[in-house]
N, C-alpha and C positions, 0 to 999 in steps of 0.2 A: 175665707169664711165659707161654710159649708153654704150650698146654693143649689135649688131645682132647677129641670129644665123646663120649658113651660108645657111639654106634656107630663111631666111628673108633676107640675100641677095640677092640672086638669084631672088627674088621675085623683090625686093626694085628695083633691077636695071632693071626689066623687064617692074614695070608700070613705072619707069623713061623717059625710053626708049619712051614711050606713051603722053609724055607732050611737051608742046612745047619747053621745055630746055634740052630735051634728057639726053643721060644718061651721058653726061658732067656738066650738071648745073640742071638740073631735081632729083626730088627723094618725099619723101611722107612728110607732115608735121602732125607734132606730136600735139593733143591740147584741151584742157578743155572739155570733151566730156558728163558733168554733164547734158545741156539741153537736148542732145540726151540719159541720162539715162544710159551712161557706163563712165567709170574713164578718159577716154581718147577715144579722135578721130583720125581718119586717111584722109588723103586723099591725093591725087594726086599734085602737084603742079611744076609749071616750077621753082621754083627757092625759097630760103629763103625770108621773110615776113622780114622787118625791127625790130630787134629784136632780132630774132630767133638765137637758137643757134645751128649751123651748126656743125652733126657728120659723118665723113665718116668713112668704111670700108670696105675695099674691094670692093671698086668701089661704095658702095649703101650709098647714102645720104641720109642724116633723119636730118629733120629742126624742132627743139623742138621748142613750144613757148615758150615765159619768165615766163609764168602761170604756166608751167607743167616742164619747165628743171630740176629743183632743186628735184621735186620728181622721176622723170624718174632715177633719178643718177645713181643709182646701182642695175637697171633693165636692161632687157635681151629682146629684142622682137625678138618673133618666128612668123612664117607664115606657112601656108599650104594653096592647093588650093582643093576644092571639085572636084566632078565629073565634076560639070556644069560650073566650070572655077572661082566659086567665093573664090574672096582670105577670109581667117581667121587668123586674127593678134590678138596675145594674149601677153602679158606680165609677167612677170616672175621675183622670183632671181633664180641664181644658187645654188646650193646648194649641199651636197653628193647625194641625192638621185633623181637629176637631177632639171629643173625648179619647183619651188614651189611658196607661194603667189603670182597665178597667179590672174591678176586682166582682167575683159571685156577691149576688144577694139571695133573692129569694121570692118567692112567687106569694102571691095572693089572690083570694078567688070573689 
């Protein structure tokens, strides 16, 4: 099952907080990021797209589309933010030797 780390929730529920559904109905959606040139995109959203397949935990929602749920399954997304505030979401499995086949995501500000 697809699953945060718990700074990509920390994160998650931070730009949630930022949208117009806050961080009760707010959180990032997950989705086909091929025209943009990485495996997957991110971005901001008030609420799931008709569709979408709605994960929480620990407070941080993440609205997969129906394009990309089935491969996200059994991935792991991490976050970090740099100096200048901008977020770096990458993807992952778990593994022994911690996240591996990390594949691009995408940045948010």
């Amino acid at each position: 099952m697809f699953t945060l780390t718990d700074n990509a929730c920390v994160i998650v529920k931070a730009i949630a907080g930022q949208t117009a559904g806050g961080r009760e109905k707010g959180g990032i959606r997950i989705y086909d990021g091929s025209d943009r040139g990485t495996d997957f995109a991110l971005e901001p959203a008030d609420g799931p797209e008709e569709g979408d397949v709605v994960r929480e935990q620990s407070g941080a929602r993440t609205f997969l589309a129906p394009d990309v749920a089935d491969d996200l399954d059994d991935f792991v997304l991490d976050a970090s933010v740099d100096g200048q505030g901008v977020v770096d979401f990458s993807f992952g499995t778990n593994g022994p030797q911690g996240m591996t086949d990390v594949r691009s995501a995408g940045h948010a500000h």
